[in-house]
N, C-alpha and C positions, 0 to 999 in steps of 0.2 A: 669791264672784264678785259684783260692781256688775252689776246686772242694768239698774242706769240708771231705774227708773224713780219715784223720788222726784220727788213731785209730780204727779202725771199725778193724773184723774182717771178711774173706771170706774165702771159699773151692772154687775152680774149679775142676772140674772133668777131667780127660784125660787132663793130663796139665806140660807133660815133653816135649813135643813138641809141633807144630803148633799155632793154635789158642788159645788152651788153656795155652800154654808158655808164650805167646805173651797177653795175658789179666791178666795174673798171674804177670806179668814185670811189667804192665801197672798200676795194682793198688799197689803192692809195689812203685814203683817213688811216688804215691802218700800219701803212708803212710799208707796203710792198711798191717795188719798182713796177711798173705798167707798160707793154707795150698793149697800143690800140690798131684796130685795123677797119677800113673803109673800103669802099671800091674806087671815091673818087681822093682827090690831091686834096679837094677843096674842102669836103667833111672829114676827112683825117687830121688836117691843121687846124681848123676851126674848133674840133674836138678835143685835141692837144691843148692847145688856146683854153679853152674855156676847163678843161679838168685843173691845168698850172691855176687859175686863178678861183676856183671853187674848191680847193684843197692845200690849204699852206705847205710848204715842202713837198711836193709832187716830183715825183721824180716818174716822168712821162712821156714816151716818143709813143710814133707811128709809120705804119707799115700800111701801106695800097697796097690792093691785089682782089682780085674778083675771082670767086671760088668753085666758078663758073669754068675757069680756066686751067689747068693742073702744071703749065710751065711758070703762069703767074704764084703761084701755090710753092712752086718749087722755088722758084727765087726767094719767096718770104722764108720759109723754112732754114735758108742758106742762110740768112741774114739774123735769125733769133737769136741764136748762142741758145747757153745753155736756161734750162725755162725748172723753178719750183714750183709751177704750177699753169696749168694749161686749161682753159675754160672754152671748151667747143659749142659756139655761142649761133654762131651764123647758121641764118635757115633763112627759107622761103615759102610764103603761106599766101592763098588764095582761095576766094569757094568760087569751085568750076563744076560744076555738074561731069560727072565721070564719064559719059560718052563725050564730051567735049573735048577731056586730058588726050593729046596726040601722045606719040610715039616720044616726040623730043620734049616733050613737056616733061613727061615721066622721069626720062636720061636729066635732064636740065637738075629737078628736084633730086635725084637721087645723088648727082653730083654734088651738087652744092648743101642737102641736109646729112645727107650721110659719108658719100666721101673724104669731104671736109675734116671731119674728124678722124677717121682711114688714116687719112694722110698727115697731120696733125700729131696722132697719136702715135703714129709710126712713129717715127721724127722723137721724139718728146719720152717715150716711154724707156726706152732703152736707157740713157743718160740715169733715170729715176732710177731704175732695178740698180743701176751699176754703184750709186748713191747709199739707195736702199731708204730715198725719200723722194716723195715727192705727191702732190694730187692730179685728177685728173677728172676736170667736172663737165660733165653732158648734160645743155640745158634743153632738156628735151619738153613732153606735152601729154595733159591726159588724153590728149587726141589719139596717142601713139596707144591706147589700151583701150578707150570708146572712138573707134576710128568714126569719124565723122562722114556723112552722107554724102555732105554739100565740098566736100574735102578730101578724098580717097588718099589721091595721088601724098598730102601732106599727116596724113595717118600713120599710111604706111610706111613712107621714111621715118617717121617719129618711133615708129615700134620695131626697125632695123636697130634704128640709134640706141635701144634699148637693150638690145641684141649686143650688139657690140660692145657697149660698155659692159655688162655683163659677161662677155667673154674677156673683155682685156681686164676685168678683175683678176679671174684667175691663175694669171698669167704674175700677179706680185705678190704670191703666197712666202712667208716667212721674210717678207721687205714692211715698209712703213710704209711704201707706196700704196694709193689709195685712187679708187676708180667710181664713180657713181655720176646718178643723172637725177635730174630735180622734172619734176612732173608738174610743168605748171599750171595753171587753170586760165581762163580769160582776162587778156592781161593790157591794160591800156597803156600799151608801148604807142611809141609815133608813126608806126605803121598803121596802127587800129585806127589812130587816133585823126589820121588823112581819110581813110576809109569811114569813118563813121562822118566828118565835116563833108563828103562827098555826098553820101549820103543822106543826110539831113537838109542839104543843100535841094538833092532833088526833089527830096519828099515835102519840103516845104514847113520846116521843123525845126527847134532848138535843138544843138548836139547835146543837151541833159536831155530833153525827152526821148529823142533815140535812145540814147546809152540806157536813161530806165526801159524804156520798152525790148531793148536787148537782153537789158539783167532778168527782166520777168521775165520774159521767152525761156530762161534757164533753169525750169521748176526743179531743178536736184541741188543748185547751186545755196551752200548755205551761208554764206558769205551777202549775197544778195547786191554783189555791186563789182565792177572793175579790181582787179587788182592793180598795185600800182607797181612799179618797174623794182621800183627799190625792196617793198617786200621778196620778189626772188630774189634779189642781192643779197639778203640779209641770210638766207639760206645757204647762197653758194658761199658768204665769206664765211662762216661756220665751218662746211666743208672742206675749207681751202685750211681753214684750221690745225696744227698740229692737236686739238684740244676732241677732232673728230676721229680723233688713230681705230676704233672701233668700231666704224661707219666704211663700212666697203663692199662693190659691188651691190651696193642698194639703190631703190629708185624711191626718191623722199617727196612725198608731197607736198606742193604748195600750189593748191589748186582750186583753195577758197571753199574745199567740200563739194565740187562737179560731181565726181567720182563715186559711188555709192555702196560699194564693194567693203567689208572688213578689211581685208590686206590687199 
């Protein structure tokens, strides 16, 4: 299927690994220009590096910046140009028991899951309206709708995120520009993926037998296993889609069935 979108150009945010590597591959194969973005020099080029040689005709740079930061934030913005597609990818996830979350923990996460896209979207959306194209994907979490116990702090950013892109729907009414967030479910990016070998490591165990005893832990889950990074790719490049013009201000699942709700 012509997904249509040769030529376009996009940023992903947090996108030297995981999901955001994994949707950065996804719309290079199909012909969009990619910038990628890291916090260090070293997994941004390395990133570069290896999308030019897992993608024939890649046409792919990269931008540092820690989102952490809002002058670093600022300079990247200054430096995008103009962007067909913007994938608000960058977030930060841990399980901390909630009396644990301090004051800057909170600011830190809200910063960097929700901001991020604030500012991002700020930047990005105007250019779109004035067009009268353009998307705008928020890779958010079923967490953000069953906020999690062991997770507060990373729930509630997620159900802001949700918020927001929800509002900046609104805002491209009678444009082809388009706003939504993908809901994902447990997702064996490289972050899990350090966290479960640590893990396993302590406990005295194969990283398979965690990972099963992780998926059974998840009795709603009907998937029954990790999702892989590239399944949410395959969602957001759909979205990124001119082929999705019909799809806006929605929150689309792909959460392997967590979620237990009809809508």
């Amino acid at each position: 299927m012509d997904l249509k979108l040769a030529g376009k150009k996009a940023f992903v945010s947090g996108s030297t690994q995981g999901i955001g590597y994994a949707i950065a591959r996804a719309l290079l194969g199909e012909g969009v220009s990619v910038v990628i973005n890291g916090r260090s020099e070293d997994k941004v080029q390395n990133a570069v590096q290896e999308l030019t040689v897992q993608v024939a005709g890649a046409v792919v740079s990269g931008i540092v910046a820690d989102f952490e930061d809002p002058e670093q934030v600022e300079q990247l913005v200054e430096s995008l140009g103009e962007l067909d597609i913007l994938v608000n990818n960058v977030g930060l996830f841990e399980l901390t028991p909630f009396g644990d979350i301090s004051d800057d923990d909170w600011q830190r996460y809200f910063d960097v899951n929700v901001m991020s896209g604030v500012r991002l979207s700020r930047y990005a959306l105007n250019n779109m309206l004035a067009k009268k194209w353009g998307r705008i994907i928020f890779i958010g979490s079923e967490s953000g709708v069953n906020v999690p116990v062991d997770m507060v702090h990373y729930g509630v950013t997620k159900a802001a995120m949700l918020a927001l892109s929800n509002g900046l729907a609104k805002l491209t009414r009678g444009t082809a520009v388009t706003v939504n967030t993908i809901l994902g479910g447990p997702t064996y990016s490289d972050g899990v993926a350090d966290s479960v070998g640590q893990i396993s490591q302590a406990q005295m165990m194969s990283t398979d037998e965690l990972k099963a005893a992780i998926v059974a832990g998840n009795v709603t889950s009907l998937l029954q296993r990790f999702i892989e990074p590239g399944e949410i790719a395959n969602l957001a490049l759909y979205l990124a889609s001119p082929l999705s013009s019909a799809t806006n201000g929605a929150a689309l699942r792909a959460d392997g069935g967590v979620l237990t709700a009809m809508i």
